[in-house]
Structures are given as structure tokens and as C-alpha cells.
N, C-alpha and C positions, 0 to 999 in steps of 0.2 A: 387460517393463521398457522405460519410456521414455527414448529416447537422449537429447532434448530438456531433460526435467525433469533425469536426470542429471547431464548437463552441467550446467545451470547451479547446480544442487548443490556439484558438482564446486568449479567455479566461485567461488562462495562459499565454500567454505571455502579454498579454497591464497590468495585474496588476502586476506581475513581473516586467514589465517594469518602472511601477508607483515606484514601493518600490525597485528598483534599483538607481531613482533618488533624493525620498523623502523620508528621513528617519525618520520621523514621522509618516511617512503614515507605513512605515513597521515596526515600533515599537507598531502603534497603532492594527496592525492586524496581527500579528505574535501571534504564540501560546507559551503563556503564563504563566506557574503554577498560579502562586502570582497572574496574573489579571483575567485568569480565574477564577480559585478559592473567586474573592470577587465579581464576579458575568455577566463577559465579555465574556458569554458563545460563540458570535458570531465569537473568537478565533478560535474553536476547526473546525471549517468551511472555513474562512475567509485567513488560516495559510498556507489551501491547495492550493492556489493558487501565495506564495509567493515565490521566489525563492533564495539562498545566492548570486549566479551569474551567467553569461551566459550561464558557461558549464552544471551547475548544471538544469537547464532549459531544455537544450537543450538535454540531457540524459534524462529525465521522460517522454520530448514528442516524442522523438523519438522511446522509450518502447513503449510507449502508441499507438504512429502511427502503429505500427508493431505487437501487439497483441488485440488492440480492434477489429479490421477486424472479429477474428475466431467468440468473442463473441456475436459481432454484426448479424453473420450470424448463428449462432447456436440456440441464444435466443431473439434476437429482441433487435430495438436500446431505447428504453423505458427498458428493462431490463437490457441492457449495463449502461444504466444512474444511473439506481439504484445500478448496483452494482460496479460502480463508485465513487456516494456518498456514499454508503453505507459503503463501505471499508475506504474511507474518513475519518468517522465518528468512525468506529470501530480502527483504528489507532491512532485516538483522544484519544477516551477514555481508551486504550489500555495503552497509555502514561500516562494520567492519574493517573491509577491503578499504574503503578510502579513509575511514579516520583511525584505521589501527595504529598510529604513535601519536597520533592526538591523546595522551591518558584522561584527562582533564573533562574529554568528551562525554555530555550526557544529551538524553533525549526519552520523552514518552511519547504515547498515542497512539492509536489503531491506526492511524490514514496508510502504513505500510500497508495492511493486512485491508482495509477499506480499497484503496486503491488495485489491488489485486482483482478485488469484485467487480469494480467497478471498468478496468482495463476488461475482466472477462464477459460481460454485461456487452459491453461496446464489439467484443470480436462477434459475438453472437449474433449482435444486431448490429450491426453497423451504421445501416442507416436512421436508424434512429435517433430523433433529434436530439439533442440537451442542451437545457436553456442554463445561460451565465446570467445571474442572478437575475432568472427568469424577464430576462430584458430581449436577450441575442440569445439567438436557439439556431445551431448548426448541427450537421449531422456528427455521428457519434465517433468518427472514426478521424475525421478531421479535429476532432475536440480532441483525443486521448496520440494526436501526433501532435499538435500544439502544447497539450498540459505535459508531455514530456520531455518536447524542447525546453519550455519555458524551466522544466526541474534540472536538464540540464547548465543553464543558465546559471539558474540558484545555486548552485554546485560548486560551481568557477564563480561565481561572483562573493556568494559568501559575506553577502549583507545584511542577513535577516536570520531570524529563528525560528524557519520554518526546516523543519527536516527531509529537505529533495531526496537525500541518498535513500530515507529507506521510502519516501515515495518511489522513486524511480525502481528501486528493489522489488519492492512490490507488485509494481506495474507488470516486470519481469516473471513473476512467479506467479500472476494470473495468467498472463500471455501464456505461458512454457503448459501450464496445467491445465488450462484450458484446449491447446491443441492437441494433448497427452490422451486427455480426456474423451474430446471426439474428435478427430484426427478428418474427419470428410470437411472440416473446413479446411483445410488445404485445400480442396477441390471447388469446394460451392461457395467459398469467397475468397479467392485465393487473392486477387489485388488488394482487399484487405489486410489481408493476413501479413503480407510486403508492404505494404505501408505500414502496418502497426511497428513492423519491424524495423524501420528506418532507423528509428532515434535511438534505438538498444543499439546497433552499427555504428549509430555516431558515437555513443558515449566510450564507447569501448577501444574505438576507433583512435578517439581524443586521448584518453586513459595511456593507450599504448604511445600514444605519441607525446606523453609526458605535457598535456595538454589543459589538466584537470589537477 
């Protein structure tokens, strides 16, 4: 059992639990444009840990339970952490970047900071299956260039209240931390590593082309 992944298990659920009950307490710590923006930096942190509701909870840590394992034992749990926060963080600011004059903009939940593990999980193993709701099971590297077309999509389409940007942010700050990390995957799975890459090229690609 890892003390690291527990905790922040842990973690998520009693503050989730908190700002399920007290909606002050999850007004005050949800991620914010308008209150980030005039200086409540502690948002872009504080936001990952909150949750809309049970199911939505109970979906990140159960990601999280079922792919921290590969990177816990591939990279160390001190690395896992980082690229926990750090995907976190890069999800934050990811949102940022596209909905900085959105003021109005909010959002909670770990899937930034989930989806980081889980992008790092996939570069590690690639071929690794994972099953969509254990029906269709592809390899892992074909799923995490699909789930981030598909968050490009969500992006530009902007029909739902699911938050792509700091998925897709996320996705970024597993990737970028994980090749930081151990750097011999450039080598030992290098067409992975370029495919993982695609959809970060495309989005930014788009971005720059006033596309998104």
C-alpha cells in the first residue's frame, strides 16, 4: 500500500466532503478566473481537490487508484507526487491561458492532476491495454491520442461541463514530467513518445491559428 497515493485519496475525499456540505467553503476555493485573477492564486491549487459531486469524486479516484500503481513503480512515489502536482498545476494554468477574460469562469476536480498520471501511466506503458467501460480495451497509447483529440474537440465545441482545458493541461504536465523524469524514453519508445505528442501540436497549432 502506498502512503503517498493514500493520502492524497484521503485527501480528496474529506475536502470534497467539506465543499459538498459548505458552500462557502467551496466558493472560497474553487478555481476562479475573476478571483484568481485579482490575486487568490491559492485557487489554481486548492480547486484540485474539490469535487461537483459523489460520482464525480468517485470517477478521478478511482482513475487515479488504477493508474498511479504503473507510475509509482516505474518512477518512484516522490516522482508520482510531482507529477501529480505538477499536472495539477499545468491544468490550472492551461485554463488560464484559454479562459483568462472569461471572469465568470469556474471549475473543480482532480481529472487535471488525474489525467497527468494517467497520460504518464500510458507513456510508460504504452502498450498497455485500457478498457472503455470495460467493454473496448485498446492499447494505451492509442486511448491517450484519442482522449486528447476528443478534449480538443470539447474545447472548440464547448457544450458541456466537462473541463477539457485543464484535462488537456494536465495531460501536458504528465507528458513534459515524465520524459523530465526518465529521459531514456525518448529512446526505448520513441514512436510513442511522437504520437503522444501529436495532439499537444495540434492544439497549439489551432491556438495559434486563432482556431480555438
Amino acid at each position: 500500500m502506498n502512503v503517498p497515493l493514500i493520502a492524497l485519496i484521503v485527501a480528496n475525499v474529506l475536502i470534497s466532503y467539506q465543499g459538498f456540505n459548505d458552500i462557502s467553503f467551496f466558493r472560497k476555493y474553487e478555481f476562479h478566473v475573476g478571483s484568481i485573477r485579482s490575486g487568490e492564486q491559492i485557487r489554481m491549487l486548492s480547486s484540485g481537490f474539490l469535487h461537483v459531486d459523489i460520482m464525480h469524486l468517485i470517477f478521478n479516484m478511482l482513475t487515479l487508484w488504477f493508474f498511479a500503481p504503473t507510475v509509482i513503480q516505474y518512477l518512484g512515489s516522490i516522482s508520482f507526487l510531482l507529477i501529480y502536482f505538477g499536472s495539477l498545476i499545468f491544468g490550472s494554468l492551461l485554463t488560464m491561458v484559454f479562459h483568462k477574460n472569461d471572469y465568470s469562469y469556474r471549475a473543480v476536480g482532480a481529472s487535471g492532476a488525474v489525467t497527468g498520471i494517467l497520460y504518464s501511466a500510458i507513456l510508460l506503458q504504452p502498450d498497455k491495454d485500457i478498457g472503455l467501460y470495460g467493454i473496448i480495451w485498446i492499447p494505451g497509447y492509442i486511448f491517450g491520442v484519442l482522449y486528447l483529440l476528443y478534449s480538443i474537440y470539447g474545447m472548440k465545441a464547448k457544450n458541456d461541463n466537462i473541463g477539457h482545458t485543464a484535462h488537456f493541461g494536465g495531460a501536458i504536465g504528465g507528458y513534459l514530467i515524465t520524459l523530465i523524469k526518465d529521459p531514456s524514453l525518448f529512446v526505448d519508445n520513441t514512436v510513442f513518445v511522437v504520437a503522444l505528442a501529436i495532439p499537444i501540436v495540434i492544439l497549439f497549432g489551432m491556438a495559434k491559428l486563432g482556431k480555438l
